[in-house]
Backbone as numpy.savetxt, mean C-alpha at the origin, in Angstrom:
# Nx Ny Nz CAx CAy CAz Cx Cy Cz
3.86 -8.89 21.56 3.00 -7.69 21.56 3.89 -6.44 21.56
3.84 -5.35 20.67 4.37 -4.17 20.73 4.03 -3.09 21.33
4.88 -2.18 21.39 4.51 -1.48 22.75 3.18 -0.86 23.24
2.96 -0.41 21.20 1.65 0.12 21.28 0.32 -0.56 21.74
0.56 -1.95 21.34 -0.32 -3.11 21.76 -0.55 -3.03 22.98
0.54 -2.84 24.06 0.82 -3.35 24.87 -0.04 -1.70 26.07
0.24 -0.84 25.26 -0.23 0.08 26.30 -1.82 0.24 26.17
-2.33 -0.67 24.78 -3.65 -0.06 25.00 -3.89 -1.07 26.16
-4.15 -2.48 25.76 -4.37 -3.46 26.69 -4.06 -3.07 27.92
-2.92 -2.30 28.38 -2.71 -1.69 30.03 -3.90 -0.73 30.42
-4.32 0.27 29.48 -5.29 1.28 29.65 -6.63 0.55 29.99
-7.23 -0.98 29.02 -8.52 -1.21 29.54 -8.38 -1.73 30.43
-7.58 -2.93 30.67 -7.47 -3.09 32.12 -7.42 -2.19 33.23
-7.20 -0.80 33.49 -7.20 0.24 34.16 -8.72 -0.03 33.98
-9.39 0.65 33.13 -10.68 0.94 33.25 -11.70 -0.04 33.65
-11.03 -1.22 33.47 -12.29 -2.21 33.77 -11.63 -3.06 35.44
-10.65 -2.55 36.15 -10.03 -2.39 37.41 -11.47 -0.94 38.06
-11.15 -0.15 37.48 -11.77 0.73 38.17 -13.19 0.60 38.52
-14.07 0.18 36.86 -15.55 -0.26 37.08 -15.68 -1.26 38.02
-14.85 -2.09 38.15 -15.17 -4.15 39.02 -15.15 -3.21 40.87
-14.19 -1.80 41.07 -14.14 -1.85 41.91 -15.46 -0.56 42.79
-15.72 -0.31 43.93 -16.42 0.36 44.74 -15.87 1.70 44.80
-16.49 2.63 43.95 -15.95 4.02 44.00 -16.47 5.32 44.46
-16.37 6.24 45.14 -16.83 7.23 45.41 -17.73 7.91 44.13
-18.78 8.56 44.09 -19.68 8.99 42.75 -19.04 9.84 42.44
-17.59 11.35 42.94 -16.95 12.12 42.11 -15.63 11.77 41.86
-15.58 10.03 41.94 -13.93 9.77 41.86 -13.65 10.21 40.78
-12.20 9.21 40.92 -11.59 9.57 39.74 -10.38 8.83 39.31
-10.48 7.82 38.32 -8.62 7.08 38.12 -7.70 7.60 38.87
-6.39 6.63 39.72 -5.59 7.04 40.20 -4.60 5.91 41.17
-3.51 6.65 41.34 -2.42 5.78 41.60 -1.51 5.37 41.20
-0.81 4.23 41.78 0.78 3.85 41.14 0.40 3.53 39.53
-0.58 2.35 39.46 -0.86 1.61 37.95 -1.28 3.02 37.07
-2.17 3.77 37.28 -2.21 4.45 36.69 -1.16 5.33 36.33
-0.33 6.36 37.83 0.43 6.87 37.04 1.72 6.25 36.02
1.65 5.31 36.44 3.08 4.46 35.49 2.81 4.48 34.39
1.09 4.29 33.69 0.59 3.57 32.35 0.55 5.57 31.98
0.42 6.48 32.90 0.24 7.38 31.74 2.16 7.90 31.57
3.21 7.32 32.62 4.49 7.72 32.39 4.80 6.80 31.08
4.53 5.84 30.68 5.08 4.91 29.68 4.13 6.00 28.66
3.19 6.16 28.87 2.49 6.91 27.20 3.22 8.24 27.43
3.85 8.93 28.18 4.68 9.99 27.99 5.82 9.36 27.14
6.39 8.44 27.77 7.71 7.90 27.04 7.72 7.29 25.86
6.45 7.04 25.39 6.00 6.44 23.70 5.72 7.51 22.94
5.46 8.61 23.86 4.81 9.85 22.73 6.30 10.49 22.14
7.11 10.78 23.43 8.77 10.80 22.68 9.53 10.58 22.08
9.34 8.83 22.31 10.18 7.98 21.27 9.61 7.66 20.16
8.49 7.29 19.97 7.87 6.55 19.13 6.71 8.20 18.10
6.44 8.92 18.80 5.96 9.92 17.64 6.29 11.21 17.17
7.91 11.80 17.15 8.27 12.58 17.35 7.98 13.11 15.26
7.11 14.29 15.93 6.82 14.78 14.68 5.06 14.52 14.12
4.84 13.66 15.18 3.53 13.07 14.73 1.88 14.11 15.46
0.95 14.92 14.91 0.27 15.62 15.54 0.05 14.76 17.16
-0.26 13.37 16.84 -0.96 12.90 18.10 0.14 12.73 19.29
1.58 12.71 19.22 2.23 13.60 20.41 1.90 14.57 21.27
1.41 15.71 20.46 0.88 16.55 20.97 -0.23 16.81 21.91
-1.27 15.70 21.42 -2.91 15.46 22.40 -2.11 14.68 23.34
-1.34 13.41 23.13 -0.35 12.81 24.08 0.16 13.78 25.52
0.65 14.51 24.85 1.35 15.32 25.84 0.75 16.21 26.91
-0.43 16.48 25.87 -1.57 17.57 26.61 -2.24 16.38 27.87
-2.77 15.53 27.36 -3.39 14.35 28.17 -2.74 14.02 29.25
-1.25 13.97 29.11 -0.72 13.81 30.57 -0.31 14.69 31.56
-0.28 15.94 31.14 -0.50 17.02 31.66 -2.15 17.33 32.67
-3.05 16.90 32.05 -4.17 16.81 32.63 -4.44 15.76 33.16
-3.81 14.61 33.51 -4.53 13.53 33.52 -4.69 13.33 34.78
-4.99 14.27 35.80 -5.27 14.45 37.18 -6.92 15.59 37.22
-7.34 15.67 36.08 -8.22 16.85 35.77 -9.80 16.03 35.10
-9.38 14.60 35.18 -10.85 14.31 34.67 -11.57 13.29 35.71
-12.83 13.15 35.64 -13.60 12.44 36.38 -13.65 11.19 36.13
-13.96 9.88 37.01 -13.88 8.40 36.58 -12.67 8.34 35.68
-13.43 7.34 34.59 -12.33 7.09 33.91 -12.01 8.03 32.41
-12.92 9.09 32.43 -12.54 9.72 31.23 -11.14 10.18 30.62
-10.10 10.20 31.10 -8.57 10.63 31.15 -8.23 9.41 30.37
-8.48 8.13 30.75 -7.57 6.41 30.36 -8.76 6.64 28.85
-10.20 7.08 28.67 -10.71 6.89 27.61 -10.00 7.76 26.33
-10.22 9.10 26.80 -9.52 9.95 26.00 -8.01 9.58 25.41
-7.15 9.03 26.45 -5.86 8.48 25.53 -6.34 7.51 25.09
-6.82 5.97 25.39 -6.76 5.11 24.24 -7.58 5.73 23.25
-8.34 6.46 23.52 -9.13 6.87 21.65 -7.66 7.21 20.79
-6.94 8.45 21.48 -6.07 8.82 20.33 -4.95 7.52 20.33
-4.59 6.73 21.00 -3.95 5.05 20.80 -4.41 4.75 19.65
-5.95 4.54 19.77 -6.86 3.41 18.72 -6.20 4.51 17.21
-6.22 5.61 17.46 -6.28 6.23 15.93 -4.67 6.30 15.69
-3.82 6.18 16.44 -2.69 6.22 16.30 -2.38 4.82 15.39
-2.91 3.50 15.95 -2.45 2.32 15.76 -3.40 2.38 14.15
-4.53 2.57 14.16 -5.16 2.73 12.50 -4.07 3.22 11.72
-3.58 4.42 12.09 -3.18 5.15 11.43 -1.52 4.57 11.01
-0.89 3.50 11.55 -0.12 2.70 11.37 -0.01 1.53 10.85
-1.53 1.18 10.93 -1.37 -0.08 10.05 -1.46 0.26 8.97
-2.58 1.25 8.42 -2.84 1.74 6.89 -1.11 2.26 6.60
-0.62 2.55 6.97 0.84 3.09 6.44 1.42 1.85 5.97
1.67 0.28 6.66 2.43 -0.55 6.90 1.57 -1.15 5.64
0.58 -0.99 5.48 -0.26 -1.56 3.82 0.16 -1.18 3.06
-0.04 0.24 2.66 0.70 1.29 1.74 2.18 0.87 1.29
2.89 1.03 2.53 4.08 0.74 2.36 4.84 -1.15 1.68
3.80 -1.64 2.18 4.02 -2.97 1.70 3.06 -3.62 -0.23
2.16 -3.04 -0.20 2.00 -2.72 -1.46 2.55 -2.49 -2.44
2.94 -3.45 -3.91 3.76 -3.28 -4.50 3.26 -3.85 -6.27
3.38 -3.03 -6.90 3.23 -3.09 -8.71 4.20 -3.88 -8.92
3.43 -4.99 -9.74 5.10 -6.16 -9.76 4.30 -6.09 -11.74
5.22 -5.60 -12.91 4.98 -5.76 -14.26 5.29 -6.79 -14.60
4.52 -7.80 -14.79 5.00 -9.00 -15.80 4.61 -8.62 -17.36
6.48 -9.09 -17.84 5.93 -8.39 -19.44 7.69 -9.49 -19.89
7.12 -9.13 -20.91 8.37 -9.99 -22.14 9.49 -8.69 -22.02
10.83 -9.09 -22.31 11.88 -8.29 -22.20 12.18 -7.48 -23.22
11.35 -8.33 -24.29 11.41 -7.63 -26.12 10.13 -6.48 -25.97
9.83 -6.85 -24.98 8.67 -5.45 -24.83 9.02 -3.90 -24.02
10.23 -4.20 -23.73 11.22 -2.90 -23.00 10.14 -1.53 -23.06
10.55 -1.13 -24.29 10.31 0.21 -24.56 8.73 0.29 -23.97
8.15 -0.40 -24.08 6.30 -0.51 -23.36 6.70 -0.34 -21.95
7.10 -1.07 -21.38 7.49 -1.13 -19.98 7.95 -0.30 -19.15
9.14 0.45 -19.94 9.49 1.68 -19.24 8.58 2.83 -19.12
7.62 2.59 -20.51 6.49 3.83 -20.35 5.59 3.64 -19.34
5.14 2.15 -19.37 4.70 2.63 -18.08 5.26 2.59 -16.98
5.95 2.13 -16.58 6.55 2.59 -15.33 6.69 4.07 -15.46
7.02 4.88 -16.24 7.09 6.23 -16.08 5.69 7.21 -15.79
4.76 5.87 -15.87 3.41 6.39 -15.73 3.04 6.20 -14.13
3.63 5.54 -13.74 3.32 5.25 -12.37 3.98 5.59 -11.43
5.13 6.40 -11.74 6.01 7.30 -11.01 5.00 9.00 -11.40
4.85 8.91 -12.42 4.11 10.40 -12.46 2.80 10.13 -11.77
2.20 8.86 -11.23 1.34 8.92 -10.59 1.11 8.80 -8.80
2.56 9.03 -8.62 3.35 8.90 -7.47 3.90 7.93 -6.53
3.95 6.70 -7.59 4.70 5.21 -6.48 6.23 5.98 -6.95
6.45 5.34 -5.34 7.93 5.25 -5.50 8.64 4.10 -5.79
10.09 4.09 -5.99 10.57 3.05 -6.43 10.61 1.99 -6.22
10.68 1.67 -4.35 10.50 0.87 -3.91 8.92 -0.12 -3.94
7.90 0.83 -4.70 6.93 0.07 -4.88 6.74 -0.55 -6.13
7.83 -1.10 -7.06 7.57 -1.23 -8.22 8.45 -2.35 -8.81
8.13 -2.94 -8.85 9.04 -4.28 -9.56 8.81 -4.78 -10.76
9.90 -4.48 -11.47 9.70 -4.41 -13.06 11.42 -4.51 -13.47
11.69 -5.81 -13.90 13.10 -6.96 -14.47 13.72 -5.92 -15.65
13.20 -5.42 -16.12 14.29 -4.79 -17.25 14.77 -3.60 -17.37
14.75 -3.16 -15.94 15.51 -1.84 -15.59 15.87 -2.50 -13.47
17.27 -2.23 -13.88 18.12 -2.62 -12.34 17.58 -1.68 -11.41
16.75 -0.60 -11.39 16.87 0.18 -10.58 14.92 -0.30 -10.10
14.09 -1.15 -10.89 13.08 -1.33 -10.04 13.35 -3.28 -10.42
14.30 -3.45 -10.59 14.65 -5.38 -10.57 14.85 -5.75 -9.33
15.49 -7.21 -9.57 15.72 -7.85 -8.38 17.14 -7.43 -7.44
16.93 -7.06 -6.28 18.15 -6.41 -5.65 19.46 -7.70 -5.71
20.52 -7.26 -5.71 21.72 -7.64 -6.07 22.02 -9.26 -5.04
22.53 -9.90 -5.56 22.59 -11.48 -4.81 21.38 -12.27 -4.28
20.37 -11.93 -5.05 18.85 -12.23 -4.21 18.63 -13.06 -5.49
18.22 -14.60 -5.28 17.48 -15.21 -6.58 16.58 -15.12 -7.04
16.62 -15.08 -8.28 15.36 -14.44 -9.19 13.88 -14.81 -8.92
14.26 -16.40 -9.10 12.92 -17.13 -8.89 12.41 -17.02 -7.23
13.05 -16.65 -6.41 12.54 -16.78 -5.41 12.35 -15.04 -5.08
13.05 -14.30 -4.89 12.36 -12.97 -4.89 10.88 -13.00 -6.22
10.99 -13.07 -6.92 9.72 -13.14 -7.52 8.62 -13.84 -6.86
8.90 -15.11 -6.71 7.82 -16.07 -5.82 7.13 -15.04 -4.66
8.38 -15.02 -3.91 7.79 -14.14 -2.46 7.38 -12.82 -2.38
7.46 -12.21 -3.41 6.85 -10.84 -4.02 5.10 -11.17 -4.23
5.43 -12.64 -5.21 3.52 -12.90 -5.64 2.93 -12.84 -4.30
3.75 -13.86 -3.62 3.23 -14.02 -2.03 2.69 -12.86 -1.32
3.10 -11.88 -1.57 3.18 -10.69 -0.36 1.63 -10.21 -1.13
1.76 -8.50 -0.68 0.69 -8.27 -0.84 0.78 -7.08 -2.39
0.40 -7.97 -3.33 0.85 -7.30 -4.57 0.01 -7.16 -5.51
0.04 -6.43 -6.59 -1.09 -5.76 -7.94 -0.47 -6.19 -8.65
-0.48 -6.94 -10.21 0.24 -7.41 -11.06 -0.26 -6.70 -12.07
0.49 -5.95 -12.89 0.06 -5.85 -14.57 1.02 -6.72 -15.60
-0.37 -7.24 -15.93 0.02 -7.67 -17.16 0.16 -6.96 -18.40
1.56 -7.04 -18.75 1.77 -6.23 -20.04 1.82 -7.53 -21.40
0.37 -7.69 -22.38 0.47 -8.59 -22.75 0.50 -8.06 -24.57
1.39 -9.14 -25.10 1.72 -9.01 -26.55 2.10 -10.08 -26.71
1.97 -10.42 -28.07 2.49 -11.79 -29.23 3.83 -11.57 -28.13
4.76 -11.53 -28.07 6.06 -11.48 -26.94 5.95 -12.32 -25.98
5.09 -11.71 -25.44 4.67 -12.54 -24.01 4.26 -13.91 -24.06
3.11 -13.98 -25.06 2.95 -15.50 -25.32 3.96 -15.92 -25.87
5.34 -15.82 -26.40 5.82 -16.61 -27.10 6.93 -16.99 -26.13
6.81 -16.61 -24.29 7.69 -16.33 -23.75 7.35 -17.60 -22.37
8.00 -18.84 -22.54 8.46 -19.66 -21.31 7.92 -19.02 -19.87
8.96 -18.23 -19.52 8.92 -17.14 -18.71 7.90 -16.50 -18.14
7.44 -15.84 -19.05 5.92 -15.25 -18.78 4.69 -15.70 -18.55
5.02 -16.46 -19.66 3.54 -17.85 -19.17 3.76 -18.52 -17.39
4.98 -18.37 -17.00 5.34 -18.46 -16.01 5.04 -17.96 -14.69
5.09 -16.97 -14.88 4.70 -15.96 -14.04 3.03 -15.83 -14.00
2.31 -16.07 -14.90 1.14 -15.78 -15.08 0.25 -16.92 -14.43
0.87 -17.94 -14.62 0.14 -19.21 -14.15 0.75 -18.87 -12.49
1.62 -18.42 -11.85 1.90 -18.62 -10.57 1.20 -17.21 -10.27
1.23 -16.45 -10.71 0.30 -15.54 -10.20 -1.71 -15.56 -10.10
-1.92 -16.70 -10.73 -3.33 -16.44 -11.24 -3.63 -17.42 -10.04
-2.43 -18.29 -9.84 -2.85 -19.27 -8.66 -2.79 -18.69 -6.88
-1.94 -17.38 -7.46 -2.29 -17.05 -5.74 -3.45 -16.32 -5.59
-4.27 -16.05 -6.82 -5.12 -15.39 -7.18 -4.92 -13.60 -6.40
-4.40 -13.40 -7.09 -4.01 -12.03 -7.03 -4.47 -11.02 -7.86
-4.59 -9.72 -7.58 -5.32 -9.10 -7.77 -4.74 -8.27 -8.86
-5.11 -7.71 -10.17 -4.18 -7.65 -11.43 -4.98 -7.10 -12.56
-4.22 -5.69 -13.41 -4.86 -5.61 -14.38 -4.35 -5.74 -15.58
-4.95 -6.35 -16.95 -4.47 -6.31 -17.64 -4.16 -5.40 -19.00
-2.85 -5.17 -19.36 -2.81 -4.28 -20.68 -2.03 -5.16 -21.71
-2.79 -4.02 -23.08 -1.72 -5.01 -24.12 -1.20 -3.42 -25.03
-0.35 -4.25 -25.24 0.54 -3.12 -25.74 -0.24 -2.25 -27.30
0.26 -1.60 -27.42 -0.89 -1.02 -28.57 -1.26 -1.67 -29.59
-0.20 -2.60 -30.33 -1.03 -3.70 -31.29 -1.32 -5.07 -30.92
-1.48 -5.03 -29.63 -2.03 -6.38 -29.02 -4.02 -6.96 -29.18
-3.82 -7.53 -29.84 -5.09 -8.50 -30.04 -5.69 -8.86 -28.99
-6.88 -8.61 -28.29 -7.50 -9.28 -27.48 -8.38 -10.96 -28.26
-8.35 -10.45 -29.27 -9.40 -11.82 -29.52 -8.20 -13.02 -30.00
-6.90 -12.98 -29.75 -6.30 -14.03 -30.00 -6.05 -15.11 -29.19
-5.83 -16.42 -30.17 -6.14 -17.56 -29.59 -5.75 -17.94 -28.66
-3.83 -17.27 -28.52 -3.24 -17.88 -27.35 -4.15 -17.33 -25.85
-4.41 -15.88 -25.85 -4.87 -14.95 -24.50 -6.30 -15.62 -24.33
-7.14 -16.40 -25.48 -8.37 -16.60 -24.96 -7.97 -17.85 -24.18
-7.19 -18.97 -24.38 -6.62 -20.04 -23.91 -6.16 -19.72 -22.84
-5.32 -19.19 -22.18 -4.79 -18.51 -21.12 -5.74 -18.84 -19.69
-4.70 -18.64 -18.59 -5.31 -18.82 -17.39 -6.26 -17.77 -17.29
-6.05 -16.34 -17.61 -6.71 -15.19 -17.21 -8.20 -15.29 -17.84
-9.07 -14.41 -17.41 -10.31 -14.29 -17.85 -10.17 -13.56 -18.87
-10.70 -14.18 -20.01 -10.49 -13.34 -21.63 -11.70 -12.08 -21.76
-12.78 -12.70 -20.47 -14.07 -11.73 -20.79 -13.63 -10.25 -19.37
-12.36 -10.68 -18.73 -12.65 -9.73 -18.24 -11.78 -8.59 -18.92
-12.22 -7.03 -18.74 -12.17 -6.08 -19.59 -10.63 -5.45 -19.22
-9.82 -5.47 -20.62 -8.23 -5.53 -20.31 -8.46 -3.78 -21.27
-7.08 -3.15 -21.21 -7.10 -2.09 -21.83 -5.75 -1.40 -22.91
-5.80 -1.17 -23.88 -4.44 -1.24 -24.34 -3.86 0.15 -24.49
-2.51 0.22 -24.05 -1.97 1.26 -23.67 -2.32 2.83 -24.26
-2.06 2.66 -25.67 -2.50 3.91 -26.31 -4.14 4.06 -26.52
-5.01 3.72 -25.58 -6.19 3.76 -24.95 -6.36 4.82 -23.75
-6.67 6.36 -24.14 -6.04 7.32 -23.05 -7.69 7.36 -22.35
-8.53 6.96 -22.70 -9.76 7.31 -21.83 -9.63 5.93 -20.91
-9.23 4.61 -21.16 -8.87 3.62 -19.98 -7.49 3.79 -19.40
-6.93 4.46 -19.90 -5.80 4.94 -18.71 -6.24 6.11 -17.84
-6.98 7.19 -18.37 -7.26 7.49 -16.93 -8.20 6.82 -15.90
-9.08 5.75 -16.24 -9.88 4.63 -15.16 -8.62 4.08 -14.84
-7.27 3.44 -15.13 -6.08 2.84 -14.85 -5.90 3.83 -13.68
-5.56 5.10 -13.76 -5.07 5.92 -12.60 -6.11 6.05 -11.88
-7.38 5.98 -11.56 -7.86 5.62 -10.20 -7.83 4.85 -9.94
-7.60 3.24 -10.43 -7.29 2.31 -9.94 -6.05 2.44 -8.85
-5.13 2.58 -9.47 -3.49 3.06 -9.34 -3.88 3.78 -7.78
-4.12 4.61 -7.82 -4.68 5.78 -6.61 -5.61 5.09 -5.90
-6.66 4.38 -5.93 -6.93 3.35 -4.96 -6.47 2.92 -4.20
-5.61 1.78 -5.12 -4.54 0.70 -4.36 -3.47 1.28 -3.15
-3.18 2.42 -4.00 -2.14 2.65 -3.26 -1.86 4.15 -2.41
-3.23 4.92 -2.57 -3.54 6.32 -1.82 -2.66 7.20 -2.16
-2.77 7.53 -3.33 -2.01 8.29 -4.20 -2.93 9.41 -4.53
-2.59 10.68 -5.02 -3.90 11.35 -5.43 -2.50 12.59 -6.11
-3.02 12.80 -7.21 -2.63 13.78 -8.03 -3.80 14.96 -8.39
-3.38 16.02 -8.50 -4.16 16.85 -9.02 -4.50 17.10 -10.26
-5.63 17.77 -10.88 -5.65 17.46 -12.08 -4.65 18.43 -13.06
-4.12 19.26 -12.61 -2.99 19.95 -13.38 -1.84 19.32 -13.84
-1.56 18.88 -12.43 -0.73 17.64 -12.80 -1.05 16.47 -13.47
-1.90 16.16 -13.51 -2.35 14.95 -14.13 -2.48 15.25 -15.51
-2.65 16.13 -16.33 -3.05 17.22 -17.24 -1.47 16.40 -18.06
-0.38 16.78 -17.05 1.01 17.22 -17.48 0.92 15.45 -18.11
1.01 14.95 -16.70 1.69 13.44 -16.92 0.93 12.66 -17.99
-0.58 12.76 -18.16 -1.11 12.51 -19.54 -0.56 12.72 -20.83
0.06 14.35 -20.86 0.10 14.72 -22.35 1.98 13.94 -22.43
2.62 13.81 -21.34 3.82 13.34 -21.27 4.00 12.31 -21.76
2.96 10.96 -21.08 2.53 9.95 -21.95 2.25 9.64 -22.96
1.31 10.36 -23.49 1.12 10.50 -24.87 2.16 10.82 -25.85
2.57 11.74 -25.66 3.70 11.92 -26.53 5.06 11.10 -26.50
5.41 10.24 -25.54 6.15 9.52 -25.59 5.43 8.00 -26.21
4.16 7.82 -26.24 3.89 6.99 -26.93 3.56 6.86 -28.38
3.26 8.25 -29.09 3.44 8.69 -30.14 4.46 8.42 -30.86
5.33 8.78 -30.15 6.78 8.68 -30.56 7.25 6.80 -30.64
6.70 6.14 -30.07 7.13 4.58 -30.16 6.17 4.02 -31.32
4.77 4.31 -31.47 4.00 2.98 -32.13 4.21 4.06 -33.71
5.08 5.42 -34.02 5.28 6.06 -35.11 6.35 5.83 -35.72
């Protein structure tokens, strides 16, 4: 149990110590257990949130915490606990959340575009795993097949970047069948002269009926970027978004010309 764990669980036990016991009608929390459980939330608000607004109610709270009636003082901190610890797990999602591109290597130039689409849509690097550039690949002495494996494993979005390439690719078919089996959550694109009605993709593990989108398709790329911004609590403005559209575009102009 971590600390934070550990101090809410100290706080209800306070409170449900206090209800089990016989109290005066203007008491009020108090004592050794108590003051210790609000000295440790002094000493968590220091170490553990320096910079964080809820330090601040932290700090105020123990300052007062001789100023409230019953148990309202132990309620008031675990509320801001409870929102502290929300507010940590959604980070530890975010942060563990990760765009893994499965695509053919002869499909480069596709690949980098989008990835450049998903940096203008604000993942960072570390959220992005994509083999044909070292700087979002597999980190250095780490095996391929198994960093990949444990990537599907984790908690991940797959795009499929699909073209005649891909099907003609060992590899990829590879990835696709181990991904479809952890059943993971994934959208698909095909590169601008990619065929949806072909034989190999209707054969395929993936659902052929479900609705895939192909890159130089700019009214399903912007449904792509709320997806994108969903997953991963991203939010661009539309000025910006304005930019990174026409950026796209024109760099894709420039490839299928």
């Amino acid at each position: 149990m971590d600390m934070l764990e550990s101090l809410i669980s100290d706080g209800e036990k306070i409170i449900d110590g206090y209800n089990n016991a016989v109290q005066e009608r203007y008491g009020r929390v108090q004592g050794i257990e108590y003051e210790t459980w609000m000295g440790k939330i002094k000493c968590f608000a220091d170490s553990r949130l320096k910079g964080n607004p809820m330090k601040d109610e932290l700090d105020l709270m123990y300052k007062k915490r001789n100023n409230y009636l019953g148990t309202t003082a132990v309620e008031k901190v675990l509320g801001i606990l409870y929102a502290t610890q929300s507010a940590i797990l959604v980070e530890e999602v975010k942060m563990g959340m990760k765009i893994f591109i499965s695509h053919s290597s002869k499909d480069k130039k596709y690949g980098d575009l989008l990835v450049g689409l998903l940096r203008g849509l604000g993942l960072e690097r570390e959220e992005i795993i994509y083999t044909s550039n070292d700087i979002y690949g597999i980190p250095l002495r780490r095996n391929i097949y198994d960093y990949l494996r444990n990537n599907i494993d984790a908690e991940i979005h797959i795009l499929f970047l699909l073209s005649e390439n891909y099907f003609n690719s060992v590899a990829c078919l590879n990835e696709m069948g181990a991904s479809w089996l952890a059943q993971k959550d994934h959208t698909i694109i095909g590169v601008p002269n990619f065929d949806f009605s072909m034989q190999q993709f209707n054969e395929c593990c993936l659902d052929s009926k479900e609705m895939g989108l192909l890159m130089n398709n700019y009214i399903r790329i912007a449904e792509f970027k709320a997806i994108i911004e969903n997953k991963f609590g991203k939010r661009i403005d539309d000025i910006e978004w304005q930019s990174v559209l026409e950026e796209y575009k024109i760099k894709m102009h420039d490839l299928i010309n």
